[in-house]
C-alpha positions as CSV (number, residue, x, y, z in Angstrom):
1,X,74.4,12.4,42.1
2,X,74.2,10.2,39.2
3,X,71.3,8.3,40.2
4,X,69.6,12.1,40.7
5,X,70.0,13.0,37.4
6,X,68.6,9.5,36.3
7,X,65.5,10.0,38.6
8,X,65.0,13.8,37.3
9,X,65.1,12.9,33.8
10,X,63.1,9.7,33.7
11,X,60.2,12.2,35.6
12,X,60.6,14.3,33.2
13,X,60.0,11.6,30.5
14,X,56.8,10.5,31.8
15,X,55.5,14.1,32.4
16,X,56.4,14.9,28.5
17,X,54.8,11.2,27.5
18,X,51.3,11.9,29.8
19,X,51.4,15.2,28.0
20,X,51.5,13.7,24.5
21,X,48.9,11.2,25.7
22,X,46.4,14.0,26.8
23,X,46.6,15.9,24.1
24,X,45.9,13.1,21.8
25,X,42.9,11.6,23.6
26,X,41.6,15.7,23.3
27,X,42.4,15.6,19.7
28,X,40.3,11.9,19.0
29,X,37.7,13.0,21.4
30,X,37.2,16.3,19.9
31,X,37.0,14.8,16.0
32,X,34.5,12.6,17.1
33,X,31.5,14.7,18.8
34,X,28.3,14.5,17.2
35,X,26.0,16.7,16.1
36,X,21.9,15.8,16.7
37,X,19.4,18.7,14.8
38,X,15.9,18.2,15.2
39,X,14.4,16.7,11.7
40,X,12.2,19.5,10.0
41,X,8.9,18.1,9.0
42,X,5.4,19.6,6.9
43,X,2.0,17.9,6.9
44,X,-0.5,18.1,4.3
45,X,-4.0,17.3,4.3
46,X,-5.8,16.7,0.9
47,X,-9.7,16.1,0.1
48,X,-9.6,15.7,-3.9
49,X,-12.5,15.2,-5.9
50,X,-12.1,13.0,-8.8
51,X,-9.5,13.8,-11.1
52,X,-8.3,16.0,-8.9
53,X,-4.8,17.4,-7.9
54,X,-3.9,19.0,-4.3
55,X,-1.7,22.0,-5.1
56,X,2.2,21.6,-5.3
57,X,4.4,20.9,-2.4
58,X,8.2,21.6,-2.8
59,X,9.9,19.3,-0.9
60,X,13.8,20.8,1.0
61,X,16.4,21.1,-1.8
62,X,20.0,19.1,-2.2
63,X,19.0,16.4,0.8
64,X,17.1,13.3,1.5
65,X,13.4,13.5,2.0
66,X,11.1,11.3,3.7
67,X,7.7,11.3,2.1
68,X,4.9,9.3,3.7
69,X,1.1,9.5,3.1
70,X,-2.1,7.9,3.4
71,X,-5.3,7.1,2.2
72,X,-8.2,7.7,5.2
73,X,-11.3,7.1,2.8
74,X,-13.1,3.9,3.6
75,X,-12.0,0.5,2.3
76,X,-9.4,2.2,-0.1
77,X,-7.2,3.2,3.5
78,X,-3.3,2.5,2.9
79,X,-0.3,4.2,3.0
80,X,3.2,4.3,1.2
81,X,5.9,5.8,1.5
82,X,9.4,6.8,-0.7
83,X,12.7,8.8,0.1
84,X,13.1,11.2,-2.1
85,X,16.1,14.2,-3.3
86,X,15.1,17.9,-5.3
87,X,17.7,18.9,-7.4
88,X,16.8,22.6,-8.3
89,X,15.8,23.2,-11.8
90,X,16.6,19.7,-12.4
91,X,14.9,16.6,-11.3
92,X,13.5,14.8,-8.4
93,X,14.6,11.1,-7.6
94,X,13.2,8.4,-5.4
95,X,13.0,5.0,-4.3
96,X,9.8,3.7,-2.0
97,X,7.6,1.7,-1.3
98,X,4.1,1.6,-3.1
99,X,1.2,0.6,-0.9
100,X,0.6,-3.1,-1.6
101,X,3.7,-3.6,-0.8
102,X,5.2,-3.0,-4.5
103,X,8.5,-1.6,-5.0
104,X,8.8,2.4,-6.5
105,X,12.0,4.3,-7.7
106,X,12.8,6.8,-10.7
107,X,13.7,10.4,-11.6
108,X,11.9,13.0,-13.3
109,X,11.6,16.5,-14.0
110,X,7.9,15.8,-16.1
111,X,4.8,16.6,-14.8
112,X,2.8,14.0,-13.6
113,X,5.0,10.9,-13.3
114,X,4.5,8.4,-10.4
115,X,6.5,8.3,-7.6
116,X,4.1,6.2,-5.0
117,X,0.9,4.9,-4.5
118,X,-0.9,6.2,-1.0
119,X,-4.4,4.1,-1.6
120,X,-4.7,0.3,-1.9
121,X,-6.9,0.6,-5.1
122,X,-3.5,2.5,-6.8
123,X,-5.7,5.6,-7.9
124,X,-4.3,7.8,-5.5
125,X,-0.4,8.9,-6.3
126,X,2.3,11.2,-5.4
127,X,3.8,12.5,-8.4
128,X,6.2,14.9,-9.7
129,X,4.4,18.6,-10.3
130,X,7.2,20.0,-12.0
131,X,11.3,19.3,-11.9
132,X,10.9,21.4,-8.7
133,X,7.5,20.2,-7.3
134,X,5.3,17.3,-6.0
135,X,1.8,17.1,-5.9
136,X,-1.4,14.4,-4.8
137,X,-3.4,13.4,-7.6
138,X,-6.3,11.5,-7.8
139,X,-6.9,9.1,-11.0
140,X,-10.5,8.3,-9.7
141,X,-14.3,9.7,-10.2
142,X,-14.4,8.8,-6.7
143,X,-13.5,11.9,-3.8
144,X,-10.5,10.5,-1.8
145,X,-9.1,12.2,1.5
146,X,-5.7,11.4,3.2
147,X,-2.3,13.2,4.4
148,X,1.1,13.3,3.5
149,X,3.8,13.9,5.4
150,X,7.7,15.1,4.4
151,X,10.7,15.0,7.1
152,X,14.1,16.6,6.6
């Protein structure tokens, strides 16, 4: 009878202790799922004639922002590239890299200040629009056509 008793109760221990073990593994398993979104994305085309700006893009608020863009006119073809964050009403910051392969970071809320270079001449720049807004610009006589692309 004694040796029963024994039997029953060290059953019982290893039910409660699998039990314990399960609900554990649940609790680790469940804390660690990950969530995949699709990255949001907008691309812009501009044709400027000297001088010229393309009109303002307001890139996602309060997150990173990849901003990538290129030159497509002639020998002046390049690209560059910088990540960027919008804080409303505020500024927009960045670090990149220029084409040419020179380094690019700052923050502004001033119209017209450089955040990167797109052609391989450096006449054709993203900069800021407004604390709020970025814009192409093109610091040539020359017409100059390319894209920029922003993913979210």
């Amino acid at each position: 009878m004694n040796r029963l008793i024994q039997f029953k109760s060290s059953r019982w221990g290893a039910i409660l202790l699998a039990t314990v073990v399960a609900v554990v593994t649940c609790l680790a398993v469940a804390n660690a799922t990950q969530t995949i979104t699709t990255p949001n994305a907008a691309f812009i085309s501009y044709n400027l004639a000297g001088f010229g700006n393309s009109a303002a893009i307001t890139p996602a608020t309060n997150r990173s922002v990849l901003v990538m863009g290129s030159c497509t006119t002639g020998s002046a073809s390049w690209v560059g590239q910088a990540s960027l964050v919008h804080i409303p009403s505020f500024i927009i910051a960045w670090v990149g890299l220029d084409s040419n392969g020179g380094n690019t970071s700052g923050r502004s809320g001033i119209a017209g200040t450089h955040i990167v270079y797109l052609d391989f001449m450096h006449f054709v720049d993203i900069q800021t629009a407004s604390a709020d807004t970025i814009r192409v610009h093109n610091d040539s006589p020359a017409t100059f056509a390319g894209n920029v692309t922003l993913i979210w």
